[in-house]
C-alpha positions as CSV (number, residue, x, y, z in Angstrom):
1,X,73.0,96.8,94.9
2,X,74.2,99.9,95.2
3,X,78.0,101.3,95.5
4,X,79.3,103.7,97.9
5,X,83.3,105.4,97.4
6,X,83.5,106.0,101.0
7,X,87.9,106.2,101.2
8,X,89.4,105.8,104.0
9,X,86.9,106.3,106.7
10,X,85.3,104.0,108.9
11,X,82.3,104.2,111.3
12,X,79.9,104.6,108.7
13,X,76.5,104.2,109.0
14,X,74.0,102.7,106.2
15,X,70.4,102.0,106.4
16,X,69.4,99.2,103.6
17,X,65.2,99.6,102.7
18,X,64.2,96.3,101.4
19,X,62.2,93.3,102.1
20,X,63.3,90.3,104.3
21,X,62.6,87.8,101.5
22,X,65.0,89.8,99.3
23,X,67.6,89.2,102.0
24,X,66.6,85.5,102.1
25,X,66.5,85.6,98.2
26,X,70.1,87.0,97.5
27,X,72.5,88.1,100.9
28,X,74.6,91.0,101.0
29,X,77.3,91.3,99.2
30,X,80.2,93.4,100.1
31,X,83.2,93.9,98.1
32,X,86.5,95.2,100.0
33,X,89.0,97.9,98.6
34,X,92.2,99.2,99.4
35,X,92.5,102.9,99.6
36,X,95.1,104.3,97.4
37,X,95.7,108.4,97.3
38,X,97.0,108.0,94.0
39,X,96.0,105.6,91.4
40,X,93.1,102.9,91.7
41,X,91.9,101.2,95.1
42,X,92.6,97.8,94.6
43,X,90.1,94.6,95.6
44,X,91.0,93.0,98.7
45,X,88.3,91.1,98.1
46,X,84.6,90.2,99.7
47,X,82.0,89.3,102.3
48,X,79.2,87.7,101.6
49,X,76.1,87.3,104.1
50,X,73.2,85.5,104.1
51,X,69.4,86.8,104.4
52,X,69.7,84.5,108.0
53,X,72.5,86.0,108.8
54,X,71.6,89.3,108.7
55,X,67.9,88.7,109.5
56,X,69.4,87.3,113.0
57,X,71.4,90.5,113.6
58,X,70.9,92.3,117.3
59,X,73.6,94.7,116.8
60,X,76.8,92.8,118.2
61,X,79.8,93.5,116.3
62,X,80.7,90.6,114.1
63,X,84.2,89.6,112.0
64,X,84.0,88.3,108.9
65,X,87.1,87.0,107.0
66,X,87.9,89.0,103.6
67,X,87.1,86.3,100.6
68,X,90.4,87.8,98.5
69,X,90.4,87.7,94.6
70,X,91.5,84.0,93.1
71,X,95.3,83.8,92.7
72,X,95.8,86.9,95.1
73,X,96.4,87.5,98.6
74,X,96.4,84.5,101.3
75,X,94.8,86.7,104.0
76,X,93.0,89.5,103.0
77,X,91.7,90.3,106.3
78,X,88.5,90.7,107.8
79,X,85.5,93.1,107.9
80,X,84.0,94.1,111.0
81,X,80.2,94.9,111.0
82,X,77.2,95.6,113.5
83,X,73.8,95.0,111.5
84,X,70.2,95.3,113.3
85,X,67.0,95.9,112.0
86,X,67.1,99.9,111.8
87,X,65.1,102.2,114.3
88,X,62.8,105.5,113.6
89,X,65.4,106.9,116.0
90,X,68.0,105.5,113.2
91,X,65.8,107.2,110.4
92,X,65.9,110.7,111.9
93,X,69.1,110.5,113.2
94,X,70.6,110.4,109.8
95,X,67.9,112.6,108.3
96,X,69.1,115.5,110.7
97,X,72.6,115.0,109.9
98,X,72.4,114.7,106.1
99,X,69.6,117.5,106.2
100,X,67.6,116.4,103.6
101,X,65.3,113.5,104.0
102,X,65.5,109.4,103.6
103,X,62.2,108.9,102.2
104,X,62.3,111.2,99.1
């Protein structure tokens, strides 16, 4: 799975190419950082979705509580994301703003 240092920003916008049985097979995992501007970003911890979860996706934003680190925080927070099966709209959209292409 790959790993993105994205900082501070938010509003990002990733297209993930695979099957649906690899969903099924293993989730998504994602694993929550702090964002330090000196020194190391810190895990907050993760989120963990299932290939049903994300197969079911229609684009409504979702919360998802923050699974924090053993012996760490109480609350870690929560991660808000939007997942849907992407578009060729999606697909060109971030091939114009990138400009270089997504199937390369």
């Amino acid at each position: 799975q790959p790993q993105s240092q994205l900082g501070p920003e938010h509003r990002n916008t990733f297209l993930l190419a695979c099957e649906a049985q690899e969903l099924f097979d293993t989730g998504l995992t994602f694993k929550v950082k702090d964002w330090d501007l000196v020194g190391g970003d810190d895990p907050l911890g993760k989120v963990i979705l299932g290939g049903d979860d994300l197969c079911d996706e229609v684009g409504e934003l979702r919360e998802y509580k923050i699974i924090p680190p053993k012996g760490t925080f109480k609350d870690a927070g929560t991660l808000t994301i939007r997942c849907r099966r992407a578009t060729r709209a999606d697909y060109e959209s971030l091939r114009n703003k990138e400009k270089k292409s997504l199937f390369d």
